[in-house]
Structures are given as structure tokens and as C-alpha cells.
Backbone as a chain_set.jsonl record, in Angstrom:
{"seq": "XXXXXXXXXXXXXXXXXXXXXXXXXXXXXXXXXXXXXXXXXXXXXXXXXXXXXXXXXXXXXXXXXXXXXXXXXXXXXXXXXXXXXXXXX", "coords": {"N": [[115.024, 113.445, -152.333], [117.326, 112.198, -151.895], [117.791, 112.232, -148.787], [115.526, 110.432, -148.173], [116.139, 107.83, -149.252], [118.633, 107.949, -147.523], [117.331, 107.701, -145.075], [115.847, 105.386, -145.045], [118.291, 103.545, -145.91], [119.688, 103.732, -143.682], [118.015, 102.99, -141.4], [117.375, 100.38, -142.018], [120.183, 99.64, -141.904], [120.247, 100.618, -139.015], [118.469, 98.293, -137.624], [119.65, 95.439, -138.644], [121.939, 96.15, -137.052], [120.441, 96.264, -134.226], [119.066, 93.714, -134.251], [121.391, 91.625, -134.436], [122.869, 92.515, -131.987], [120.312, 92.518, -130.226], [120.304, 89.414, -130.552], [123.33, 88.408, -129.494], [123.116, 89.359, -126.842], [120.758, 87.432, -126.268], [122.177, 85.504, -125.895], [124.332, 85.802, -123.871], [122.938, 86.12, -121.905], [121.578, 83.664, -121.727], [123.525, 81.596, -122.004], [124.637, 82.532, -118.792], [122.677, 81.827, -117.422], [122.791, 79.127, -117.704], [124.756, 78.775, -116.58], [124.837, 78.988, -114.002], [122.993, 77.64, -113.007], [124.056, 75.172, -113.702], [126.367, 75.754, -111.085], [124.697, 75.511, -109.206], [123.485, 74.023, -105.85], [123.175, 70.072, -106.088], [120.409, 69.367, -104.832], [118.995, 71.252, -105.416], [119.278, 71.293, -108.498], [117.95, 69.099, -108.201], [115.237, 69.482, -107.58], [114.275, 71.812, -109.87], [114.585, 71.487, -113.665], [117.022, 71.752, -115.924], [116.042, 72.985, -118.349], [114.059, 74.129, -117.559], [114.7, 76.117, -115.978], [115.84, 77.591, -117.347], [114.518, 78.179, -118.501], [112.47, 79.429, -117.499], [114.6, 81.848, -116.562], [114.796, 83.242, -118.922], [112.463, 83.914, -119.289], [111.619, 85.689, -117.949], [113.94, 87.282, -118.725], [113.088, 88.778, -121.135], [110.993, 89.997, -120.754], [111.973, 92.198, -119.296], [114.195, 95.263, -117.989], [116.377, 95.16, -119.592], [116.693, 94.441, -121.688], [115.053, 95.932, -123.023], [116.717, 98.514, -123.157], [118.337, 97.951, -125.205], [117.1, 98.811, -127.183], [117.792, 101.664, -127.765], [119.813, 101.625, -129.514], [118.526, 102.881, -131.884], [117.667, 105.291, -131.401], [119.782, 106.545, -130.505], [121.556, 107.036, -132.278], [119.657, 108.266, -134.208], [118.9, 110.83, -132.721], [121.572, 111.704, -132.58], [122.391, 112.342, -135.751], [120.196, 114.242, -135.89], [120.946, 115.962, -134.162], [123.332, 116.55, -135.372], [122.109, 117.66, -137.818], [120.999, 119.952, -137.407], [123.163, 121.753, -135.718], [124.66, 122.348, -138.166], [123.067, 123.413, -139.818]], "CA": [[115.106, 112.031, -152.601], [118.601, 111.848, -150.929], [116.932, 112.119, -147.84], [114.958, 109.275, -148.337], [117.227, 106.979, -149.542], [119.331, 107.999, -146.018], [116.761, 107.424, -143.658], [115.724, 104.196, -145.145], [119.447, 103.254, -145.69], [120.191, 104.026, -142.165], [116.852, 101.954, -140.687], [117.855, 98.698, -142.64], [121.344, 99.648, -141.178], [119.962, 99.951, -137.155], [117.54, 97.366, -137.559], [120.512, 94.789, -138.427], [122.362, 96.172, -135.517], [119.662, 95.698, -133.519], [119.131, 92.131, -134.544], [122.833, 91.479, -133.761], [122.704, 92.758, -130.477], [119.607, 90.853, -129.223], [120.539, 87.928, -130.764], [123.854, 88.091, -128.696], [122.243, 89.538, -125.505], [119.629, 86.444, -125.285], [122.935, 83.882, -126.189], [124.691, 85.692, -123.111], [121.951, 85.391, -120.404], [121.425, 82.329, -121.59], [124.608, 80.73, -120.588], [124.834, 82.95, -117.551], [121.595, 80.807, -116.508], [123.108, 77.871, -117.377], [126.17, 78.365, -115.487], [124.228, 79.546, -112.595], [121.739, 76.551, -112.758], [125.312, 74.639, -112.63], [126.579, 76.141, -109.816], [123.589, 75.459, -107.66], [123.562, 72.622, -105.124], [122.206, 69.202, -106.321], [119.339, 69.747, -104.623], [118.108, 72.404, -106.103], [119.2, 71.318, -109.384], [116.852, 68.055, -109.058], [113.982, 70.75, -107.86], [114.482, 72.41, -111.101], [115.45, 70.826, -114.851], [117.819, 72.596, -116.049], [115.664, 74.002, -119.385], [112.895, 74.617, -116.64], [115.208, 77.175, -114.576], [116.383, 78.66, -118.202], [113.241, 78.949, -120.206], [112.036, 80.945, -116.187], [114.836, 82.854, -116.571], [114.727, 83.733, -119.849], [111.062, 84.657, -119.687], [111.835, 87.371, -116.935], [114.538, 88.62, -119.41], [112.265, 89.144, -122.202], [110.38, 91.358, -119.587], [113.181, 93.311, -118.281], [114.858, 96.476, -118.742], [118.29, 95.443, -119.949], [116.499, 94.247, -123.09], [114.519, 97.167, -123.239], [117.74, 99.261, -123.336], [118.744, 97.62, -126.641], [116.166, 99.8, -128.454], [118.875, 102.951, -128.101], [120.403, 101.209, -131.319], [117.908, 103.411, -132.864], [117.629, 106.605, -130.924], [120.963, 106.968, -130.09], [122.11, 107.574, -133.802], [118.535, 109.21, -134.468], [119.329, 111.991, -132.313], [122.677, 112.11, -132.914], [122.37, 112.868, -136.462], [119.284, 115.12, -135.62], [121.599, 117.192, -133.618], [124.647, 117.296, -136.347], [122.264, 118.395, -138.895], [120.582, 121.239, -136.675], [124.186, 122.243, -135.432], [125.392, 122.315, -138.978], [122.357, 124.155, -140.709]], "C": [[116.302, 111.401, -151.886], [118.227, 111.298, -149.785], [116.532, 110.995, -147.448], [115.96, 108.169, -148.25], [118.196, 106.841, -147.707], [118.738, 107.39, -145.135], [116.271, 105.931, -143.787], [116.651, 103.14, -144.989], [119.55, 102.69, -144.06], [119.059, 103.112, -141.225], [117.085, 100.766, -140.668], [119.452, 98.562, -141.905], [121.111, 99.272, -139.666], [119.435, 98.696, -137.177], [118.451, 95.76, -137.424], [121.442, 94.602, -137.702], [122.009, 95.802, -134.18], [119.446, 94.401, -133.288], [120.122, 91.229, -133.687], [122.485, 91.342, -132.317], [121.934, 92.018, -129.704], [119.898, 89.414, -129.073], [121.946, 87.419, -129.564], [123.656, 88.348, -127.365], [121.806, 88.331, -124.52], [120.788, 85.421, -125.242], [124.129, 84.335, -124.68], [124.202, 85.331, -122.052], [121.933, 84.069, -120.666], [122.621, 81.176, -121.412], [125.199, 81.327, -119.476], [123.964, 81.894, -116.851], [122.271, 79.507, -116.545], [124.081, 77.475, -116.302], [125.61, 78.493, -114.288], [123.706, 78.375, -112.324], [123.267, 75.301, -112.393], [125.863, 74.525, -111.452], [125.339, 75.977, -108.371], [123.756, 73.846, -107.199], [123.168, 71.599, -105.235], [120.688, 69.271, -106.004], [118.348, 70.546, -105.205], [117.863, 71.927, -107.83], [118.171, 70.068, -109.419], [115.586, 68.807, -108.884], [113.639, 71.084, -109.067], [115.096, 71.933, -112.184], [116.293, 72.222, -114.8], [117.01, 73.646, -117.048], [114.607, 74.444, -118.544], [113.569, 75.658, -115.959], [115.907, 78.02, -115.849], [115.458, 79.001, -118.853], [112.595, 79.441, -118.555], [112.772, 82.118, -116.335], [114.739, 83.761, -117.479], [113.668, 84.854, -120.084], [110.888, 86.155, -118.579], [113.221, 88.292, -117.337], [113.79, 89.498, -120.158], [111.413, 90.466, -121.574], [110.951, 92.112, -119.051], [113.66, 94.593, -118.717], [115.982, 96.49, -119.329], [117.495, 95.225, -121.478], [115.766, 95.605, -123.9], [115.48, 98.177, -123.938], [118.426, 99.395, -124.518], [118.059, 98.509, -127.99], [117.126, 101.344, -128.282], [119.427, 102.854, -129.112], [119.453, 102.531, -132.032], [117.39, 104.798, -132.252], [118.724, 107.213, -130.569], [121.446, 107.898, -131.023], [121.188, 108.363, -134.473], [119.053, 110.57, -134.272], [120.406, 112.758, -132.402], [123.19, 113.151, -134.296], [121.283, 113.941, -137.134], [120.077, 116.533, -135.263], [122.571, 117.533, -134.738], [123.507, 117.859, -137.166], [121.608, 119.996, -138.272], [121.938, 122.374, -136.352], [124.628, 122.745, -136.8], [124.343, 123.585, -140.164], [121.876, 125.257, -139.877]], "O": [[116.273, 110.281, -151.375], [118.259, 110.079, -149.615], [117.036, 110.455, -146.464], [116.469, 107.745, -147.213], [118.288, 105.844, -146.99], [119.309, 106.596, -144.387], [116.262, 105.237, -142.77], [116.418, 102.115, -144.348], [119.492, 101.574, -143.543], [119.544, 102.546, -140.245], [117.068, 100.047, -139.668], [119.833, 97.494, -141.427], [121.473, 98.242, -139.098], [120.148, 97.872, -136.605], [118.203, 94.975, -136.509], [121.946, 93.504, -137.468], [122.691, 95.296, -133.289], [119.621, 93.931, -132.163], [119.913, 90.472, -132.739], [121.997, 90.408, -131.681], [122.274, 91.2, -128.849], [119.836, 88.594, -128.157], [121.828, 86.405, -128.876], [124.065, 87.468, -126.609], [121.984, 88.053, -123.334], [120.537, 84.409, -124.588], [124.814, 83.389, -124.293], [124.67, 84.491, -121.282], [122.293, 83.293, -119.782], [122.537, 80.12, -120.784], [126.238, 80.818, -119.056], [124.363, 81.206, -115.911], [122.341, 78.816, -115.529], [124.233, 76.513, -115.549], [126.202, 77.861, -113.413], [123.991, 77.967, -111.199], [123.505, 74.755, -111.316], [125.912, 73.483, -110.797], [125.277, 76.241, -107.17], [124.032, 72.848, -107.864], [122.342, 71.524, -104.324], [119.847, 69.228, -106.901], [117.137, 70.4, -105.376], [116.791, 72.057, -108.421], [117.542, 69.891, -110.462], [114.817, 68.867, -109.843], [112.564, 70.62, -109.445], [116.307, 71.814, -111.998], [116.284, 73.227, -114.09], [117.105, 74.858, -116.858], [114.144, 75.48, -119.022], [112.812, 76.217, -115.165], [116.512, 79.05, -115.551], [115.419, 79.923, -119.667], [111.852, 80.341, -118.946], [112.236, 83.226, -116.315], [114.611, 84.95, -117.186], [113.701, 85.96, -120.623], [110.227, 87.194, -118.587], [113.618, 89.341, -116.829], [113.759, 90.715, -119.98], [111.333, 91.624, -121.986], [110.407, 92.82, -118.204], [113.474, 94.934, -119.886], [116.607, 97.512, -119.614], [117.841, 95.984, -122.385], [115.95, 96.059, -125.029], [115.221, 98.648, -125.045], [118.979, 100.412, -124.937], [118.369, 98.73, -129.161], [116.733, 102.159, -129.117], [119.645, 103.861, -129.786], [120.098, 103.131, -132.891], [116.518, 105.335, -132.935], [118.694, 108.415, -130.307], [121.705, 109.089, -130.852], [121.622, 109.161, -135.304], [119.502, 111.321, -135.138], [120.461, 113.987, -132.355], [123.902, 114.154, -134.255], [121.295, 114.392, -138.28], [119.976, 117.661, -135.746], [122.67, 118.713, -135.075], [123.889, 119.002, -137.418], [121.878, 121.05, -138.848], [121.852, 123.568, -136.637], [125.113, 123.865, -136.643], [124.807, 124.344, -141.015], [121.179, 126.145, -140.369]]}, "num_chains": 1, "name": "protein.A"}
């Protein structure tokens, strides 16, 4: 029953880590784009609104591998405490 209790514990634990993390992830790209969409030459910026060149970039984060990467929150510490209890028993 310990057990239990742990692994559920510990889920509700990553899961809120996880959360975290994306949540600040999408709030960094997303003023990297902005600053970027700044930095570009009038021109370009009347080409492109500004939420038009951040909700593009955005949508080719959402698809990417950095976000992808964020799911280790929960294999990292999986395995980790996979290996201590194997090492230990």
C-alpha cells in the first residue's frame, strides 16, 4: 500500500513539475518571438502582424523537439528511482 501511495504521490508531484515547466517554456519562446518580430526591419514587420509571426511561431514550437524534451520530468526521476531501488535490493 506504501507503494501505492508513492507512485501516485510522486505522479501528482511530476505532473505539477511538468506543468511548471511548460507553462514557463511557452512564456519564454514567446517573448523570444516577440523580441525577434521587434528586431526585424519595418518592412517585414508590416508583412507580418506581430500576433501573426507569434501565433506561426508558436505553432512550430508546439511541434518541436525542445518541447518534447520536457516529458524527461517524468522519466528522468522514473528511472532514477528504478535504479536506486534495484541497486539497493
Amino acid at each position: 500500500m506504501q507503494f501505492i501511495r508513492f507512485v501516485v504521490v510522486g505522479f501528482v508531484v511530476l505532473s505539477i513539475i511538468y506543468v511548471l515547466i511548460s507553462i514557463y517554456s511557452r512564456s519564454v519562446r514567446r517573448e523570444w518571438l516577440e523580441d525577434e518580430w521587434a528586431g526585424l526591419d519595418p518592412e517585414a514587420q508590416a508583412e507580418t502582424g506581430r500576433e501573426a509571426y507569434v501565433a506561426a511561431g508558436m505553432a512550430a514550437y508546439e511541434s518541436g523537439f525542445r518541447r518534447k524534451l520536457i516529458l524527461l520530468v517524468y522519466v528522468i526521476p522514473t528511472v532514477a528511482v528504478a535504479t536506486l531501488i534495484y541497486v539497493i535490493n
